[in-house]
C-alpha positions as CSV (number, residue, x, y, z in Angstrom):
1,X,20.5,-16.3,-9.7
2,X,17.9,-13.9,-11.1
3,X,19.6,-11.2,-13.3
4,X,20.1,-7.8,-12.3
5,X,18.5,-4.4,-12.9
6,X,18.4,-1.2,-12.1
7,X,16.1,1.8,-12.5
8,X,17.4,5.4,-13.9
9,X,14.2,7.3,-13.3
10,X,11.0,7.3,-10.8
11,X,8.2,9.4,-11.1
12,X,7.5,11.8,-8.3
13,X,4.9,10.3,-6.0
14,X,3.0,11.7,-3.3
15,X,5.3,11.3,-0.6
16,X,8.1,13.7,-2.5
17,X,10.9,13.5,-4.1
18,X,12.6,9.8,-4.6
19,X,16.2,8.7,-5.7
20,X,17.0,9.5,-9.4
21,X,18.8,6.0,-9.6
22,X,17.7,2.7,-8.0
23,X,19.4,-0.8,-8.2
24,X,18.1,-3.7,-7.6
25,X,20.0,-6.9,-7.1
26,X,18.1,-9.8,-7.5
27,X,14.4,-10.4,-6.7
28,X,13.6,-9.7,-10.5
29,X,11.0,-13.6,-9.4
30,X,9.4,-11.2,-6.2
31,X,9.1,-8.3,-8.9
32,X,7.1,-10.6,-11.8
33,X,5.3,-11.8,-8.8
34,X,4.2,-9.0,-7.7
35,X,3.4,-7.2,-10.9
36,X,1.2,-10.4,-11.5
37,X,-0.6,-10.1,-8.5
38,X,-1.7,-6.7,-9.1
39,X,-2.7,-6.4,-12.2
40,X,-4.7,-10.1,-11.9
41,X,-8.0,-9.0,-14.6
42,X,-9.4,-12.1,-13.2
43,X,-9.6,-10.9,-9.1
44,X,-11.7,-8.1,-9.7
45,X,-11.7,-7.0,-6.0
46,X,-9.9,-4.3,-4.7
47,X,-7.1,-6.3,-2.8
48,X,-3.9,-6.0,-0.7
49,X,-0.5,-6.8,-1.4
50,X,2.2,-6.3,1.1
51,X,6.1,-6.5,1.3
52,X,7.3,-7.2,4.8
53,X,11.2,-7.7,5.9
54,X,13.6,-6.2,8.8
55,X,14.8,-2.4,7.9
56,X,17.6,-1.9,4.9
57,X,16.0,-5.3,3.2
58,X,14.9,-3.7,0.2
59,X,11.0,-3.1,0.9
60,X,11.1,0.4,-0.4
61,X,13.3,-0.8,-3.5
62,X,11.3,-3.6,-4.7
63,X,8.1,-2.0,-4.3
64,X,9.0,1.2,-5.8
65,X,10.3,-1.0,-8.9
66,X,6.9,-2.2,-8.7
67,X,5.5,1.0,-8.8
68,X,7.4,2.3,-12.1
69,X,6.9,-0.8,-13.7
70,X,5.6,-0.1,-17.5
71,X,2.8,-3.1,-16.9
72,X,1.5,-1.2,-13.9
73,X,1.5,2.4,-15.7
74,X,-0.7,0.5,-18.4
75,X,-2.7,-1.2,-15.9
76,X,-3.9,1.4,-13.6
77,X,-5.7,4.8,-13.9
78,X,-4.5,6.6,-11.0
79,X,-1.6,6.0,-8.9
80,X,-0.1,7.5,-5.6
81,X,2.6,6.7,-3.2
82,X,2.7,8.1,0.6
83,X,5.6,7.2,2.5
84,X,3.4,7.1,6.3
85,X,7.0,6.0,8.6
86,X,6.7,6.3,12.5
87,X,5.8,9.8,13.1
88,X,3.0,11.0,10.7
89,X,-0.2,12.9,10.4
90,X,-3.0,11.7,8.9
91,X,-4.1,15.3,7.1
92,X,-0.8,15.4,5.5
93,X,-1.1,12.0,4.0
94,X,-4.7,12.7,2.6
95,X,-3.3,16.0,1.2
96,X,-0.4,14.0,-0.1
97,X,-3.1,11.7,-2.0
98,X,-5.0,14.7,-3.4
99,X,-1.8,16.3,-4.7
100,X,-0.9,13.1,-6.7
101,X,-3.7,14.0,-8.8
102,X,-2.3,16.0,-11.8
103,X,-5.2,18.5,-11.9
104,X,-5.0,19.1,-8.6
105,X,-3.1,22.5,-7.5
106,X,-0.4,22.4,-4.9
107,X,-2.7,24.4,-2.2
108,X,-5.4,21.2,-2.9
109,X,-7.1,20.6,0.8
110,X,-4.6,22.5,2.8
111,X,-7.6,24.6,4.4
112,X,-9.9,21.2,5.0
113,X,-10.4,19.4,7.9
114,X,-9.7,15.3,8.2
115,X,-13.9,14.3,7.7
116,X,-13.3,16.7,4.6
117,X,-10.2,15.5,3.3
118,X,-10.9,11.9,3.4
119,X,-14.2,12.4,0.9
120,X,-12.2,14.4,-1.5
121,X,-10.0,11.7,-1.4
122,X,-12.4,9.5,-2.0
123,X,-14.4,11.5,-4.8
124,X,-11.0,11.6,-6.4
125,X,-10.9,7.3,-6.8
126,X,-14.1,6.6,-7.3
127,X,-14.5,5.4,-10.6
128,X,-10.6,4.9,-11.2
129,X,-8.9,2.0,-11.2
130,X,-6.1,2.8,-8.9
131,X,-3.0,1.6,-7.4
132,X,-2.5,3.2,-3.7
133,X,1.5,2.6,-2.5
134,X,1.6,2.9,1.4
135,X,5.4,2.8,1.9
136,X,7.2,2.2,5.7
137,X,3.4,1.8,7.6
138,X,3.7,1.1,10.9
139,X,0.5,1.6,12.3
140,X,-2.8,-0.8,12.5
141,X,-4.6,2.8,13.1
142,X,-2.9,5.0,9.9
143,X,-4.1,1.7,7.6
144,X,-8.1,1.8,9.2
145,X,-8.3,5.3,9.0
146,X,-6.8,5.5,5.3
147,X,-8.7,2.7,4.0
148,X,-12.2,3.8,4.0
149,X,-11.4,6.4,1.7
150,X,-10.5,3.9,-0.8
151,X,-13.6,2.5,-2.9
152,X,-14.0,-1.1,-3.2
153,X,-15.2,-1.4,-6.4
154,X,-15.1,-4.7,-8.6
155,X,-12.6,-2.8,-11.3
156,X,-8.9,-4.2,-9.8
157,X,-8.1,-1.2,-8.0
158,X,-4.9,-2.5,-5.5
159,X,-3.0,-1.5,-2.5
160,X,0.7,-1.8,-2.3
161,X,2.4,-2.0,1.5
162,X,5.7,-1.9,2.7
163,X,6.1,-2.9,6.6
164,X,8.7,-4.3,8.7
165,X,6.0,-5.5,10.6
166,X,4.6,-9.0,9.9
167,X,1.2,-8.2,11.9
168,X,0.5,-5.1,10.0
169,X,0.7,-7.0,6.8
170,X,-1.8,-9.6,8.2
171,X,-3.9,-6.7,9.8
172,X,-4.2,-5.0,6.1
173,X,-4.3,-8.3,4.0
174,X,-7.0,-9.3,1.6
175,X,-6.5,-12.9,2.9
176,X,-3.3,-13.7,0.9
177,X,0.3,-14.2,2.6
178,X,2.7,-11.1,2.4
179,X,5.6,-11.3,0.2
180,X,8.7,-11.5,2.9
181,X,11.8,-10.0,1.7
182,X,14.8,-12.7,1.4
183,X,18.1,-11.2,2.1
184,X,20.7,-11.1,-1.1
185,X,22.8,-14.1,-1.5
186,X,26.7,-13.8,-1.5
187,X,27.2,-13.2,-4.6
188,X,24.2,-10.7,-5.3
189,X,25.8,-8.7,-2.2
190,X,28.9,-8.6,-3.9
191,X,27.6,-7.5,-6.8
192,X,25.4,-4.3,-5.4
193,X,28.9,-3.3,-3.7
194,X,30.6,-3.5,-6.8
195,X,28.4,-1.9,-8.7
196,X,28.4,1.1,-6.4
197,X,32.1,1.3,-5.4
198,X,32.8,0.9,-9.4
199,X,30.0,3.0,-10.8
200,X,32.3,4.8,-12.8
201,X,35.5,2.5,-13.5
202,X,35.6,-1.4,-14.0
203,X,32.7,-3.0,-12.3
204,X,35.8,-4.9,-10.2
205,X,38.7,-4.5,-7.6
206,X,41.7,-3.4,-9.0
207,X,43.9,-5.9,-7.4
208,X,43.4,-9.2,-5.5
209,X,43.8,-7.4,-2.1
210,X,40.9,-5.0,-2.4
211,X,38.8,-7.9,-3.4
212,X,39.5,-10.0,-0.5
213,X,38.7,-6.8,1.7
214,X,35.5,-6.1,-0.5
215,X,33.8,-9.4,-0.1
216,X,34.8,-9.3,3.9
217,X,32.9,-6.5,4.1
218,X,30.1,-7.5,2.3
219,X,30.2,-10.7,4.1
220,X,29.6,-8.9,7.8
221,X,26.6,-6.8,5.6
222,X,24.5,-10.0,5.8
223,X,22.9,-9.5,2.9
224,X,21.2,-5.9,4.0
225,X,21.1,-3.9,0.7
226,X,20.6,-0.7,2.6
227,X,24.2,-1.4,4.5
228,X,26.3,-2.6,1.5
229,X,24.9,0.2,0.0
230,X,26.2,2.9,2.6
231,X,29.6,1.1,3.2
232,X,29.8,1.1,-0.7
233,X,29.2,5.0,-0.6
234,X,31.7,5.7,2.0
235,X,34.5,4.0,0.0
236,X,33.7,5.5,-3.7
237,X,34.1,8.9,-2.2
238,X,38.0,8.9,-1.6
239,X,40.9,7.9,-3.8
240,X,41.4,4.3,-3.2
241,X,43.4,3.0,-0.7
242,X,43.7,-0.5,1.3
243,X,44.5,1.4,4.8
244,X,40.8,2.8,4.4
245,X,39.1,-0.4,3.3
246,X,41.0,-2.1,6.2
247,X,40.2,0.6,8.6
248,X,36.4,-0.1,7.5
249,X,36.3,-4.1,7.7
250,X,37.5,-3.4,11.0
251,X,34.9,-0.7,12.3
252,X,32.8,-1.3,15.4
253,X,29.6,-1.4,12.9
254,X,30.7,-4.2,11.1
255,X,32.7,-6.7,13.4
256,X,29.7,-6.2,16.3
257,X,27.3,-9.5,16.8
258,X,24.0,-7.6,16.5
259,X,21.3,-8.7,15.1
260,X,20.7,-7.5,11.3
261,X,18.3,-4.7,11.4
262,X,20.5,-3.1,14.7
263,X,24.1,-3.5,12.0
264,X,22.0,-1.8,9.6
265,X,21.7,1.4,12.4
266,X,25.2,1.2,13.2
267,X,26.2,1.3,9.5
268,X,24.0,4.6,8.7
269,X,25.8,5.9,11.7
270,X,29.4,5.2,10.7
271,X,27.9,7.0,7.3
């Protein structure tokens, strides 16, 4: 099993704030892999690299990893991440792209039009090598109309997706396969819970019992960080009592027969 690690600090990207603390459980192999592919000297054209995988896999996780990564900071010239997501406008996420630019000012664009935006944006690559992080796209249409801004130079400029959906990968792809997100094993599940239930105490149960209720609610998680994760921040809140880890083993979210992604829903609900 790949070792752990976890992530105390991610710079602000274009789409906003991000979480102060990240963990990541396994998938350090994806993470090398990926790292590798971008910053390949000898591919010198600009390519695409996607993460696919059902909701609550990890997509966001691994590729923001990827993102902070020191080899990628040394690697690139520019870099920018827009979160796109269902609902979106496509002059917000050009304006996002300008802002990412550290001498740009906050008001950058706001009073341009789309044609407008889009050849700032692409004034502000051109010549750069630059690493573009498209986070949650769901659209075939977002991707065409965002990627003519980007230059394709022969310098190893990149673009990082994250989609559940296994046609927009192929849509956006350079020709390569996407990386598809495995779920965590067993173990690695048990593992993220502890290490959020326990953040500040003994990375274990206390007592045999809690344990055996633990890993049967990690077992129903099926290996979704994104649930363990939620379930494991409902029960770190309150003192620690069996009742309530009972009480949440037994919950409709957990002991339905859905398919992953739809547990994943019920879980941010019973959050």
């Amino acid at each position: 099993m790949d070792t752990k690690t976890t992530s105390t600090s991610v710079r602000q990207g274009a789409s906003g704030a991000v979480p102060q603390q990240v963990f990541m459980v396994g998938n350090n192999n994806a993470l090398a892999e990926i790292v590798g592919k971008l910053t390949n000297p000898s591919i010198k054209e600009t390519e695409v690299i996607s993460i696919t995988g059902m909701g609550g896999i990890g997509k966001t996780t691994l590729g923001k990893k990827v993102y902070e990564d020191e080899r990628i900071k040394r690697h690139f010239d520019f870099q920018a991440w827009i979160t796109v997501s269902q609902s979106y406008s496509l002059d917000d996420l050009l304006q996002m792209l300008l802002q990412s630019n550290e001498a740009s000012s906050p008001t950058e664009g706001q009073s341009a039009g789309t044609f407008e935006l889009k050849d700032k944006v692409r004034k502000l690559l051109l010549g750069k090598r630059y690493l573009i992080a498209i986070d949650d796209i769901w659209s075939t249409q977002v991707w065409d109309d965002l990627q003519i801004c980007f230059p394709k130079k022969r310098n190893g400029s990149r673009v990082l997706l994250t989609t559940r959906l296994t046609y927009m990968a192929t849509h956006a792809s350079s020709g390569g396969l996407p990386f598809s997100m495995p779920t965590l094993s067993e173990e690695e599940s048990w593992d993220l819970f502890c290490k959020q239930v326990f953040a500040k105490e003994e990375s274990c149960p206390p007592s045999n019992e809690f344990e055996k209720i633990g890993r049967d609610i990690v077992m129903k998680c099926k290996g979704l960080p994104l649930s363990i994760m939620v379930i494991a921040g409902i029960l770190s809140k309150d003192e620690m009592k069996v009742e309530d880890w009972e009480n949440v083993a037994n919950s409709e979210a957990l002991s339905s027969t859905l398919y992953e992604e739809q547990i994943c829903e019920e879980i941010l609900l019973l959050s």
